[in-house]
Predicted model as a PDB file, atoms N, CA, C, CB and O in Angstrom, pLDDT in the B-factor column:
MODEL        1                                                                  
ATOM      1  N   UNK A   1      91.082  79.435  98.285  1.00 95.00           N  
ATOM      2  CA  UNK A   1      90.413  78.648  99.288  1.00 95.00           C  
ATOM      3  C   UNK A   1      91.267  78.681 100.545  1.00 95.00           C  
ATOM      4  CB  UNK A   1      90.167  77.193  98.799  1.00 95.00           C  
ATOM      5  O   UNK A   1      92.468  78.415 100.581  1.00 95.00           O  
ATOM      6  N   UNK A   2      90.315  79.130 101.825  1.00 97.00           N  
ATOM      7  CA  UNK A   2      91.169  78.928 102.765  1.00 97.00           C  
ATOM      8  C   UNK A   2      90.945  78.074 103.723  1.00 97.00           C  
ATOM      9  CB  UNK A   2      91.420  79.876 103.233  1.00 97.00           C  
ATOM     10  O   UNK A   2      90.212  78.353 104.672  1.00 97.00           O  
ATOM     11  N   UNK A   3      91.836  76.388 103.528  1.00 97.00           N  
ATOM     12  CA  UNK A   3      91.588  75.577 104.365  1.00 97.00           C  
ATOM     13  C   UNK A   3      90.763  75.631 105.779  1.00 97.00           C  
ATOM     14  CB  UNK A   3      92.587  75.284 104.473  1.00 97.00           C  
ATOM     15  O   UNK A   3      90.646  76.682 106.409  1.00 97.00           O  
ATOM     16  N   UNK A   4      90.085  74.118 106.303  1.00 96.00           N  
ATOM     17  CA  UNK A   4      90.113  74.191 107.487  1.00 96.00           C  
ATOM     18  C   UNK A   4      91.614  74.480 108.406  1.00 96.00           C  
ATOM     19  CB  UNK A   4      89.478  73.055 107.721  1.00 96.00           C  
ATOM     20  O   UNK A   4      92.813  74.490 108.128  1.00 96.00           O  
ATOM     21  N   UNK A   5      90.778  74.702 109.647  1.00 95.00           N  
ATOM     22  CA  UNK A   5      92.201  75.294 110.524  1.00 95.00           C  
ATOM     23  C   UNK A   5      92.738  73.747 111.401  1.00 95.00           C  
ATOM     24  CB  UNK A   5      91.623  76.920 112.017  1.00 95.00           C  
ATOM     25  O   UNK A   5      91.927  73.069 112.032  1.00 95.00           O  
ATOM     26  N   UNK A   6      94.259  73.373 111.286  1.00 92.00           N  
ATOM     27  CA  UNK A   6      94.634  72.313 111.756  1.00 92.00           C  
ATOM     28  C   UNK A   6      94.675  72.584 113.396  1.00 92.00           C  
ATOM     29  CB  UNK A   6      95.913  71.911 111.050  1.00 92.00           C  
ATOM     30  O   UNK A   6      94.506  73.588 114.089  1.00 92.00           O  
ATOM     31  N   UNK A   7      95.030  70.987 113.712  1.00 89.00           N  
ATOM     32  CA  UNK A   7      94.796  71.007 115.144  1.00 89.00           C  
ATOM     33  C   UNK A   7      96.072  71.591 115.420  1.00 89.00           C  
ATOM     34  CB  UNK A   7      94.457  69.601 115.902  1.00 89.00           C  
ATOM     35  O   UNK A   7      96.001  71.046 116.522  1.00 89.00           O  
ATOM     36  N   UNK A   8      97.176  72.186 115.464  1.00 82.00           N  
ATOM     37  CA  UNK A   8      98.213  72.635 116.094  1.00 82.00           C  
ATOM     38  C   UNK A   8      98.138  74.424 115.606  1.00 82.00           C  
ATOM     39  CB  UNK A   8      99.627  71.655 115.614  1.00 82.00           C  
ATOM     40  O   UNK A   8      98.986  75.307 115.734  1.00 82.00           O  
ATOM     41  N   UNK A   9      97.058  74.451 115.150  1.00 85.00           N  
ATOM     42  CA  UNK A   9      97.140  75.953 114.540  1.00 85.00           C  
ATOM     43  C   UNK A   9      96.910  76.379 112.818  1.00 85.00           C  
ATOM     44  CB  UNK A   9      98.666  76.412 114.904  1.00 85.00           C  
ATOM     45  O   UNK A   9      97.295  75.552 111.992  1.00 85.00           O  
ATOM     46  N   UNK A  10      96.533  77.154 112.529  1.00 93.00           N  
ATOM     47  CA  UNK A  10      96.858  77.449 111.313  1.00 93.00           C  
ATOM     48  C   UNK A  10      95.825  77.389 109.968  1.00 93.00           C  
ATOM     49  CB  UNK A  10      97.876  76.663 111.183  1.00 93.00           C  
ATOM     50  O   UNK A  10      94.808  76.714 110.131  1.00 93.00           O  
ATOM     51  N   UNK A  11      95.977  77.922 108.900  1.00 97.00           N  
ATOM     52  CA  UNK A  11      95.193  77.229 108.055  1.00 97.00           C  
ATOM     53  C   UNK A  11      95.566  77.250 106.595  1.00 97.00           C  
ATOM     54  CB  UNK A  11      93.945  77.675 108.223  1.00 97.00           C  
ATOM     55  O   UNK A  11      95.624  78.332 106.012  1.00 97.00           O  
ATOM     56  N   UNK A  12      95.759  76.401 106.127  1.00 97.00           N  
ATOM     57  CA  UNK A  12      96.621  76.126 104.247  1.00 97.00           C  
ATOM     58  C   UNK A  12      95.778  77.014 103.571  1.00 97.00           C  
ATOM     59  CB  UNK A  12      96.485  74.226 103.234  1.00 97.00           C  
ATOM     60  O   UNK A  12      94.550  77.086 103.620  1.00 97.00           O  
ATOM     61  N   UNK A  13      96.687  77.770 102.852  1.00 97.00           N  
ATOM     62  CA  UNK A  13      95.765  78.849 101.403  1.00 97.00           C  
ATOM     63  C   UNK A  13      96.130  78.462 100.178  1.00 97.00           C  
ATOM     64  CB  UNK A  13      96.142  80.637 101.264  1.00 97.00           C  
ATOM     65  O   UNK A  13      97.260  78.660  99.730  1.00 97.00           O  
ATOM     66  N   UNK A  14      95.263  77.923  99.592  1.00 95.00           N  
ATOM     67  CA  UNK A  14      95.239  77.967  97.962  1.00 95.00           C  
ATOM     68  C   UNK A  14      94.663  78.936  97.009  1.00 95.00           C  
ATOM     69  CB  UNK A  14      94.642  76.935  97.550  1.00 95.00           C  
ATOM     70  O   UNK A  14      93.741  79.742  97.127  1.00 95.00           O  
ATOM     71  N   UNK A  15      95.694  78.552  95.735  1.00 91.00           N  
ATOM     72  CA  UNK A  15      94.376  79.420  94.939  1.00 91.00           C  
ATOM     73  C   UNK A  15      94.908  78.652  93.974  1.00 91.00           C  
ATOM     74  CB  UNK A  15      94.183  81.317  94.687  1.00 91.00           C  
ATOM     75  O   UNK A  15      95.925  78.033  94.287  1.00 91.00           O  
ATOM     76  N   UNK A  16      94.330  78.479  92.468  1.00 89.00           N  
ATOM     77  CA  UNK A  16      94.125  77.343  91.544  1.00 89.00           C  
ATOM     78  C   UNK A  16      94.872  76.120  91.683  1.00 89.00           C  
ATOM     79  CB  UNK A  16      94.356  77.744  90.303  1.00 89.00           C  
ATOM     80  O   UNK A  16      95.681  75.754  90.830  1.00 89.00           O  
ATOM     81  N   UNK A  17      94.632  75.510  92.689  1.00 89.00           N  
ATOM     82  CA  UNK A  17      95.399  74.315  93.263  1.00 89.00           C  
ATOM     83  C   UNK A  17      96.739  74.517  93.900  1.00 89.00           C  
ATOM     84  CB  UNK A  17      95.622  73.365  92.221  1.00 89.00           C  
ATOM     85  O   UNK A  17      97.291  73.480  94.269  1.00 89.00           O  
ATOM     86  N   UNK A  18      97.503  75.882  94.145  1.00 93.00           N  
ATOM     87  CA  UNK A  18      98.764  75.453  94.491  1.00 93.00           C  
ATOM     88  C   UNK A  18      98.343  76.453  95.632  1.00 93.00           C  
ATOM     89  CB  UNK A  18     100.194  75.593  93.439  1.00 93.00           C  
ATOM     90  O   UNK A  18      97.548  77.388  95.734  1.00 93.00           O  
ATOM     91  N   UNK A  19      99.423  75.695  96.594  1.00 95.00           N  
ATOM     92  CA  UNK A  19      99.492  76.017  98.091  1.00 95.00           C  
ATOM     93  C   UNK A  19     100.449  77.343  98.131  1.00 95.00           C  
ATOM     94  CB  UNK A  19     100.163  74.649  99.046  1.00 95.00           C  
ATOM     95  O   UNK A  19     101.610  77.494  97.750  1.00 95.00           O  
ATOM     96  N   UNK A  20      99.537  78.230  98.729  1.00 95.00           N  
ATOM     97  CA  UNK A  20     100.314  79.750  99.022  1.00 95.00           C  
ATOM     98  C   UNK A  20     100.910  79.867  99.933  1.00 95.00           C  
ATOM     99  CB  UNK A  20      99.646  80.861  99.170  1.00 95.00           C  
ATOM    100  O   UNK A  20     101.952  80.518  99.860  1.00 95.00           O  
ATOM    101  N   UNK A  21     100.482  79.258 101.236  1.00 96.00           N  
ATOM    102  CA  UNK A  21     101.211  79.088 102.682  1.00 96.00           C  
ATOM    103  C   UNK A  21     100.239  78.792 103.797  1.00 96.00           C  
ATOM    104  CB  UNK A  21     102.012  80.444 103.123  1.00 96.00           C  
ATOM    105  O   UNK A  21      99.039  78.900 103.541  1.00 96.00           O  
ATOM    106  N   UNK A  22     100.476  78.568 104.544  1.00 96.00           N  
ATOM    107  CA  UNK A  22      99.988  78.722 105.939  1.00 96.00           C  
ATOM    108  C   UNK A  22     100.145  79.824 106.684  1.00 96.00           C  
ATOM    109  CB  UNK A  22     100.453  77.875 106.656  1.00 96.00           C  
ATOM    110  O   UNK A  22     101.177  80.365 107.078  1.00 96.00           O  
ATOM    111  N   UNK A  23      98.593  80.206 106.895  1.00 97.00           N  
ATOM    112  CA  UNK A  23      98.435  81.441 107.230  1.00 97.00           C  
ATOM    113  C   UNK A  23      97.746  80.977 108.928  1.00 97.00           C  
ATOM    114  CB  UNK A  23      97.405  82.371 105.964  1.00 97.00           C  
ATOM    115  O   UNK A  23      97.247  79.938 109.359  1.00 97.00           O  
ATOM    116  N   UNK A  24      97.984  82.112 109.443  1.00 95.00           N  
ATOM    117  CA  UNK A  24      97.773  82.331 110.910  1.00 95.00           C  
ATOM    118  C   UNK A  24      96.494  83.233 111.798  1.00 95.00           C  
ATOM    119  CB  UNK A  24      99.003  82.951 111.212  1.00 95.00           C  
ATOM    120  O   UNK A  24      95.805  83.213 112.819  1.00 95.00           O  
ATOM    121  N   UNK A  25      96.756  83.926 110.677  1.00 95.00           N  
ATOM    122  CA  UNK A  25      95.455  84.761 110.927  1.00 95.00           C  
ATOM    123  C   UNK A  25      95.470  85.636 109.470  1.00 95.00           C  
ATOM    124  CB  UNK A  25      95.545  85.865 112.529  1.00 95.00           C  
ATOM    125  O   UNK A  25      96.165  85.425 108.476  1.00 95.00           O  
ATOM    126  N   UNK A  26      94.491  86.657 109.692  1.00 95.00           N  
ATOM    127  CA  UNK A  26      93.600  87.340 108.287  1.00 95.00           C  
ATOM    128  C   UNK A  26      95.073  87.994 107.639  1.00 95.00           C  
ATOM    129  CB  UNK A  26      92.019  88.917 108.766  1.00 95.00           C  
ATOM    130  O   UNK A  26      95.252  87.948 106.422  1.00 95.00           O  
ATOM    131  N   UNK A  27      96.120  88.613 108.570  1.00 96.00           N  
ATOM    132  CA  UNK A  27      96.828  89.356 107.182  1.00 96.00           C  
ATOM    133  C   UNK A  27      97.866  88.005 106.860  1.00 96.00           C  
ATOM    134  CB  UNK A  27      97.900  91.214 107.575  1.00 96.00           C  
ATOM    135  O   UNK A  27      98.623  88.217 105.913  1.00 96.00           O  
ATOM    136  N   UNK A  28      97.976  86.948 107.369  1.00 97.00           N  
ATOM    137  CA  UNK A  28      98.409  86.302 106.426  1.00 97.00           C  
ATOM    138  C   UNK A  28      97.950  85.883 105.126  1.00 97.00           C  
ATOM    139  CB  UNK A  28      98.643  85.580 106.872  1.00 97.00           C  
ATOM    140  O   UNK A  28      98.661  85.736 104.132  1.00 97.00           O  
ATOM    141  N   UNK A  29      96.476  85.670 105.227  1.00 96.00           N  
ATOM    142  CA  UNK A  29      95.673  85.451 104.239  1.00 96.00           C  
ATOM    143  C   UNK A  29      96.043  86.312 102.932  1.00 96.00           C  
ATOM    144  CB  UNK A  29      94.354  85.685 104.741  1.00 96.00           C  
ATOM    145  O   UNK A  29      96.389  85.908 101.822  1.00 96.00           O  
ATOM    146  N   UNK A  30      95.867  87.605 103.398  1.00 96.00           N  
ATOM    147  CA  UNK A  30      96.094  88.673 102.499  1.00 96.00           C  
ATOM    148  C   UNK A  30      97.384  88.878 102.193  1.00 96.00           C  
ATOM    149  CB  UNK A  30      95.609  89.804 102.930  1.00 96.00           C  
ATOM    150  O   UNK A  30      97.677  89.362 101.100  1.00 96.00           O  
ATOM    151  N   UNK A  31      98.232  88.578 103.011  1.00 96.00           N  
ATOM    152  CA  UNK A  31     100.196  88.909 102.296  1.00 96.00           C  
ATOM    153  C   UNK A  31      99.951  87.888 100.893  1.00 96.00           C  
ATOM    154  CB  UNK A  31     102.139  87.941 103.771  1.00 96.00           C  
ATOM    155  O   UNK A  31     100.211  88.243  99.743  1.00 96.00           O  
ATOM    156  N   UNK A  32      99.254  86.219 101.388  1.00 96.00           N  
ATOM    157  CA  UNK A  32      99.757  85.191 100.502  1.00 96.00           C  
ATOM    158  C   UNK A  32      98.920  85.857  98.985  1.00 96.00           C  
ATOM    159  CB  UNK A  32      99.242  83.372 101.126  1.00 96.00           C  
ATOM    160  O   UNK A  32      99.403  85.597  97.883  1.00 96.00           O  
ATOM    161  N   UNK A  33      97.655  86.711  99.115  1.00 94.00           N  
ATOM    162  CA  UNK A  33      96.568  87.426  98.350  1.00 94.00           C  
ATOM    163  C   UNK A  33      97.326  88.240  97.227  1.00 94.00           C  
ATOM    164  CB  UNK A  33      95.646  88.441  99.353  1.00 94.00           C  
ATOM    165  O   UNK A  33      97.345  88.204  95.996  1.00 94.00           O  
ATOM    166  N   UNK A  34      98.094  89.175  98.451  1.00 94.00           N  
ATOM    167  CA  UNK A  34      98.946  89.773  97.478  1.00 94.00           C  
ATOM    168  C   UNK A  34      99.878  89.262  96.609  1.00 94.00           C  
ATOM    169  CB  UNK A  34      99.518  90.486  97.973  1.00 94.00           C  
ATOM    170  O   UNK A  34      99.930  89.409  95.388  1.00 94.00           O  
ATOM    171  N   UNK A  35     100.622  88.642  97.348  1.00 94.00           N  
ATOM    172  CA  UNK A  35     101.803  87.965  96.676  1.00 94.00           C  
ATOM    173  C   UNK A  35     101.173  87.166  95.041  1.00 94.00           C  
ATOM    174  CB  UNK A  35     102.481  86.640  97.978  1.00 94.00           C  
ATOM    175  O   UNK A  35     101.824  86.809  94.058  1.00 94.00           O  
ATOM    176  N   UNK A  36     100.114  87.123  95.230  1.00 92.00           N  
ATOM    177  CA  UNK A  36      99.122  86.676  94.264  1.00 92.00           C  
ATOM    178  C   UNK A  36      98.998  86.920  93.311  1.00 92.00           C  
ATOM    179  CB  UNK A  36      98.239  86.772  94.404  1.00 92.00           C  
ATOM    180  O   UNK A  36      98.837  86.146  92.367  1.00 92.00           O  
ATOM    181  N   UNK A  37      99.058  88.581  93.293  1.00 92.00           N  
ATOM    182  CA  UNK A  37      98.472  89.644  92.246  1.00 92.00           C  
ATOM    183  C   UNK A  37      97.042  90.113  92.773  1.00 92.00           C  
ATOM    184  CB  UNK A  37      98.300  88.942  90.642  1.00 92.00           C  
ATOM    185  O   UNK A  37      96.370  90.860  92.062  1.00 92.00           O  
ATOM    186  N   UNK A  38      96.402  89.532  94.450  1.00 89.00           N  
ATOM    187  CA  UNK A  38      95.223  89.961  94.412  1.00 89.00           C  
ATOM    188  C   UNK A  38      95.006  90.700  95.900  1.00 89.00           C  
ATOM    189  CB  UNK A  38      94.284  88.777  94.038  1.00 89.00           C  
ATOM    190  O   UNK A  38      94.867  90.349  97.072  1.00 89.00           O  
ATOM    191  N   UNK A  39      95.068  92.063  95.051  1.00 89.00           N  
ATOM    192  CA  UNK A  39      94.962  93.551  96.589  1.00 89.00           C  
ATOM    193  C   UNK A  39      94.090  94.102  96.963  1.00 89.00           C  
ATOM    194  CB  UNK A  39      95.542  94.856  96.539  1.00 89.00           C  
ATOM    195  O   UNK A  39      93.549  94.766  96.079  1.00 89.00           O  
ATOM    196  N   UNK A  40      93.488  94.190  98.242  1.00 90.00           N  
ATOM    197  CA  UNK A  40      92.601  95.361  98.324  1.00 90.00           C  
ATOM    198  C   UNK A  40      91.571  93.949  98.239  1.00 90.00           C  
ATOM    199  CB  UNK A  40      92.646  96.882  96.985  1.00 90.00           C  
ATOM    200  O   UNK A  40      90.643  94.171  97.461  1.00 90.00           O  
ATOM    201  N   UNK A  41      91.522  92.731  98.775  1.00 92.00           N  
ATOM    202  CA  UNK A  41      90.285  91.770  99.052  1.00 92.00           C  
ATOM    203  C   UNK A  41      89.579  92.017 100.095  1.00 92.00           C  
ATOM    204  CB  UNK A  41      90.589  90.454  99.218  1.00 92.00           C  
ATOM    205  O   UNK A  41      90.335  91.957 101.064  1.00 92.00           O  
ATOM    206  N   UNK A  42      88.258  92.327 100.496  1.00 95.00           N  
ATOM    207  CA  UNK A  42      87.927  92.124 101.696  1.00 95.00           C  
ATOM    208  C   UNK A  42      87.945  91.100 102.236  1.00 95.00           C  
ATOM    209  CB  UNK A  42      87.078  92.445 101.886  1.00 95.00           C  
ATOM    210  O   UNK A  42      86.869  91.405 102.751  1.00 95.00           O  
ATOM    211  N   UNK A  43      88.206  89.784 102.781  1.00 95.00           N  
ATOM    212  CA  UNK A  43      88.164  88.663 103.407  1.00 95.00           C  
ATOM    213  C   UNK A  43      86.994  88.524 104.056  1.00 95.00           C  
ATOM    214  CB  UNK A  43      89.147  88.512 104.174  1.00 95.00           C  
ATOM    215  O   UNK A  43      86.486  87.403 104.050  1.00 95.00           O  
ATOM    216  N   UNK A  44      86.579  89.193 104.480  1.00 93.00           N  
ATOM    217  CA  UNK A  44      85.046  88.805 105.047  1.00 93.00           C  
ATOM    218  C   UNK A  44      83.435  88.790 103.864  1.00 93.00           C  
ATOM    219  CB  UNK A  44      84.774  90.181 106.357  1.00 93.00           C  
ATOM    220  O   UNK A  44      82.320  88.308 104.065  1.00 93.00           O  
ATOM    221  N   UNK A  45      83.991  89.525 102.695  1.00 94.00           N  
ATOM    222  CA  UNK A  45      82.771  89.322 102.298  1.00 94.00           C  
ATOM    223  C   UNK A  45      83.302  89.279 100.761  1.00 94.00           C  
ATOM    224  CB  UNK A  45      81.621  90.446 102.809  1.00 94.00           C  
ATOM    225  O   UNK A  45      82.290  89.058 100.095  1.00 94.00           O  
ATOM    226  N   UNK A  46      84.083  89.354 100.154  1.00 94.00           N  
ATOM    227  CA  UNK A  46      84.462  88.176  98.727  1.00 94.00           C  
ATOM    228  C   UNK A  46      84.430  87.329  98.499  1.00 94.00           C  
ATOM    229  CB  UNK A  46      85.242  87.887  98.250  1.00 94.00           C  
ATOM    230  O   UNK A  46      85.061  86.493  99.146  1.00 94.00           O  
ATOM    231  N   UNK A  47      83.705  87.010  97.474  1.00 93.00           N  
ATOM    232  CA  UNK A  47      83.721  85.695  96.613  1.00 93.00           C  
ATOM    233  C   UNK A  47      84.527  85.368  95.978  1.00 93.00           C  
ATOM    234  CB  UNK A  47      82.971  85.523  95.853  1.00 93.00           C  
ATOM    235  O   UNK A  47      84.349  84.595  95.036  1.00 93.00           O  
ATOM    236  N   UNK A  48      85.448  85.769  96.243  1.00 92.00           N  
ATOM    237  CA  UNK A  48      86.689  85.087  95.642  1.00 92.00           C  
ATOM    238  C   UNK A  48      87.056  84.437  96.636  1.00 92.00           C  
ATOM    239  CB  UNK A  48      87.818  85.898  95.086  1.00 92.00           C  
ATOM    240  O   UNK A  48      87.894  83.661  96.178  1.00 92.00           O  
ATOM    241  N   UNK A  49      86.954  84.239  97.817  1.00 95.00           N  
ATOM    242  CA  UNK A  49      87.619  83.450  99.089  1.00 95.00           C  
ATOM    243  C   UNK A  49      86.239  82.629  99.572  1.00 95.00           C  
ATOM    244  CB  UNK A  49      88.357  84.655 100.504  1.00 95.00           C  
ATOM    245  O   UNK A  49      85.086  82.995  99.798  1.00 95.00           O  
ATOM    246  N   UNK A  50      87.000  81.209  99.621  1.00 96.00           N  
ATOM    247  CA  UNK A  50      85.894  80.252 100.109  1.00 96.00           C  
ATOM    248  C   UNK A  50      86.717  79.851 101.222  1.00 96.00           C  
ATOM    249  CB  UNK A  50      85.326  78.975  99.067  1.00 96.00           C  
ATOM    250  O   UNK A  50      87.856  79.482 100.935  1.00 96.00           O  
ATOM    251  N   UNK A  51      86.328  79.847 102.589  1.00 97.00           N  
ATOM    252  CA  UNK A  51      86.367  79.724 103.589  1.00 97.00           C  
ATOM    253  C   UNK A  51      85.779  78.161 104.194  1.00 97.00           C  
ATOM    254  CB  UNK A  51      85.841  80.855 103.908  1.00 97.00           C  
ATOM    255  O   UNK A  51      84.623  77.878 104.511  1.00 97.00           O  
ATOM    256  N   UNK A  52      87.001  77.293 104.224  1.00 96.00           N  
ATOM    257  CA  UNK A  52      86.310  76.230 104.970  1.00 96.00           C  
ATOM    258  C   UNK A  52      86.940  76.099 106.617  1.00 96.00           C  
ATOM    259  CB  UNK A  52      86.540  74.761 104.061  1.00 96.00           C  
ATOM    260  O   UNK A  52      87.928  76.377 107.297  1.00 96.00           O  
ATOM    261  N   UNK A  53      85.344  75.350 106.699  1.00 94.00           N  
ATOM    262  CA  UNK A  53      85.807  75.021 108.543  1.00 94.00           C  
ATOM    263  C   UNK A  53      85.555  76.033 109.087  1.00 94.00           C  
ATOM    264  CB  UNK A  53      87.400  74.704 109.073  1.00 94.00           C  
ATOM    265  O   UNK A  53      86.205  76.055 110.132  1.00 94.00           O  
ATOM    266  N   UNK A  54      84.644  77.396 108.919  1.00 93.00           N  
ATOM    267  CA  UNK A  54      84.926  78.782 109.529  1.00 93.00           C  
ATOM    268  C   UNK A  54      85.494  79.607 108.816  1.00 93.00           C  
ATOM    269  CB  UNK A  54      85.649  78.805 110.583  1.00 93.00           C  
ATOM    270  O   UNK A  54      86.353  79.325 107.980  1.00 93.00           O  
ATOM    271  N   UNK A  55      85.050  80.791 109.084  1.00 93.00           N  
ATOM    272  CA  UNK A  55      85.061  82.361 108.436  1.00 93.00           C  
ATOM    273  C   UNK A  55      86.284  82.436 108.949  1.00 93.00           C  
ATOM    274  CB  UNK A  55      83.908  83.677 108.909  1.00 93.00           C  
ATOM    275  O   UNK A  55      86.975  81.466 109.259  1.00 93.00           O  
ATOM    276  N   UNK A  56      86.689  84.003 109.087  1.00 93.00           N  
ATOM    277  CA  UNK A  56      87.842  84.955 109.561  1.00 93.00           C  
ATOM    278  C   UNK A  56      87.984  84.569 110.351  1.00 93.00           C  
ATOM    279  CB  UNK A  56      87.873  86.197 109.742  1.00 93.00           C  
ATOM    280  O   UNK A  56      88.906  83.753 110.319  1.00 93.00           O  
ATOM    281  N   UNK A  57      87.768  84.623 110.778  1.00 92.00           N  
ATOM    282  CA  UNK A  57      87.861  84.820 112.848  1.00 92.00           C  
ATOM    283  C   UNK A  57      88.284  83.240 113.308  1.00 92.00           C  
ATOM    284  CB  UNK A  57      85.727  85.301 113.908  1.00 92.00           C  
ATOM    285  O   UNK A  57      88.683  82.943 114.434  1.00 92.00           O  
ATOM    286  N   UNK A  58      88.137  82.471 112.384  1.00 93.00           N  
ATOM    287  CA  UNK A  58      88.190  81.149 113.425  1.00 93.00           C  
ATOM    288  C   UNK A  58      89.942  80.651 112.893  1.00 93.00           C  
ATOM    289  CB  UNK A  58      86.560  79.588 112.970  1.00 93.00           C  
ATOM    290  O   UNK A  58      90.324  80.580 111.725  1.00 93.00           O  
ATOM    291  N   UNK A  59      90.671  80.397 113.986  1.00 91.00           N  
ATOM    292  CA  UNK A  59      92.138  79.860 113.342  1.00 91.00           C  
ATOM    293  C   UNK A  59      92.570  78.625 113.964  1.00 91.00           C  
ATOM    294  CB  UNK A  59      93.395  80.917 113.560  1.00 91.00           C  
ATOM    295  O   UNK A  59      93.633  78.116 113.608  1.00 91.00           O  
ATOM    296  N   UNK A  60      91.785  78.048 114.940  1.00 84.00           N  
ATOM    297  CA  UNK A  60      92.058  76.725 116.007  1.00 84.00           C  
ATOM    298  C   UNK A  60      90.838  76.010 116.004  1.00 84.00           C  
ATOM    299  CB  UNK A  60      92.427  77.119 117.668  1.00 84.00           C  
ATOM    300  O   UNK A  60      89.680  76.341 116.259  1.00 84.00           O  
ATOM    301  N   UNK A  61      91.438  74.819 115.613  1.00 74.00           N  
ATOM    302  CA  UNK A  61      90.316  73.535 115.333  1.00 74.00           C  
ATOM    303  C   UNK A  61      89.859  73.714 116.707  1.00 74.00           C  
ATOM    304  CB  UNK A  61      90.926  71.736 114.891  1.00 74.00           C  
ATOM    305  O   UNK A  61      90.607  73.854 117.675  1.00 74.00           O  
ATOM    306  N   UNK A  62      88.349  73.700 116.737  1.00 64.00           N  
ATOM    307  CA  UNK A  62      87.438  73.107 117.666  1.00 64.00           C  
ATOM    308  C   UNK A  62      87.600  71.889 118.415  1.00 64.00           C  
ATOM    309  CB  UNK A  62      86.433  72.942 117.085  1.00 64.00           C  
ATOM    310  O   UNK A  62      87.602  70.803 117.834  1.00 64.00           O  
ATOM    311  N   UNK A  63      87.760  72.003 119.876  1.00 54.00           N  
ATOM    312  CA  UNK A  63      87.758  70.353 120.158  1.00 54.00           C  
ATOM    313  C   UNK A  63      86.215  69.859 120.685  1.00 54.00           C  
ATOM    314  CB  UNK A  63      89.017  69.934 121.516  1.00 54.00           C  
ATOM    315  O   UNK A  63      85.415  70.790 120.778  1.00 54.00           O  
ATOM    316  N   UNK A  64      85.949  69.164 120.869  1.00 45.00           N  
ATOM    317  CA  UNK A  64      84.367  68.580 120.460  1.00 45.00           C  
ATOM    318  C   UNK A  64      83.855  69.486 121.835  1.00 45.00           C  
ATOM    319  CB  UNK A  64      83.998  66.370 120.494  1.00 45.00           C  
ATOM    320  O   UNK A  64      82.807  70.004 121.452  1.00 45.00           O  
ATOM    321  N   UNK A  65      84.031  69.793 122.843  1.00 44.00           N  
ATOM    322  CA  UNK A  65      83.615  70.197 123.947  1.00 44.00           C  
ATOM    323  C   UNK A  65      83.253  71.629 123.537  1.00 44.00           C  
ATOM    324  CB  UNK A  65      84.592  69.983 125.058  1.00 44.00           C  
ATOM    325  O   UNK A  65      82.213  72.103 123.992  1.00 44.00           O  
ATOM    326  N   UNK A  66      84.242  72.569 122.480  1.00 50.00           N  
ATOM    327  CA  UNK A  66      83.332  73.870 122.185  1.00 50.00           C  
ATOM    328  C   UNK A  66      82.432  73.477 121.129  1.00 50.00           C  
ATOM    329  CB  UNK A  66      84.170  75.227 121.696  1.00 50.00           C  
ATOM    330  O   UNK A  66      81.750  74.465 120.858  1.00 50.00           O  
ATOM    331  N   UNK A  67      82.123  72.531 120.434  1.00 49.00           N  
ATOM    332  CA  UNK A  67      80.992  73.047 119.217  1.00 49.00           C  
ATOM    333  C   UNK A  67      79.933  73.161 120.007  1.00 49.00           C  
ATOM    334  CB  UNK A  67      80.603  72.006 117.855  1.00 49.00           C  
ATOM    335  O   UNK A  67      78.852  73.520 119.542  1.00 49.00           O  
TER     336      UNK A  67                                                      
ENDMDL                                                                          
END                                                                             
């Protein structure tokens, strides 16, 4: 699971409850993936990655003026 993105940046990665790191953008996602045992994920379209708060692309909380 890859957290919503906090207001100073960033977004917490889990996978069966324990925290992998804070990732910054997509290859962080994937270093913490690997480090995992899990290679070669697409991030944009696996089901193994649940994406909250926004897909790939989004890494900075919204402030109410862009939604």
């Amino acid at each position: 699971m890859v957290g919503r993105p906090s207001p100073s940046g960033g977004r917490r990665v889990r996978a069966d409850g324990e925290i992998l790191g804070l990732a910054y953008g997509p290859r962080d996602v994937a270093e913490f993936l690997r480090r995992a045992g899990l290679e070669d994920i697409d991030l944009e379209t696996s089901d193994l990655i649940e994406w909250r708060g926004g897909g790939p692309d989004v890494w900075w909380e919204q402030s109410r003026h862009e939604r």
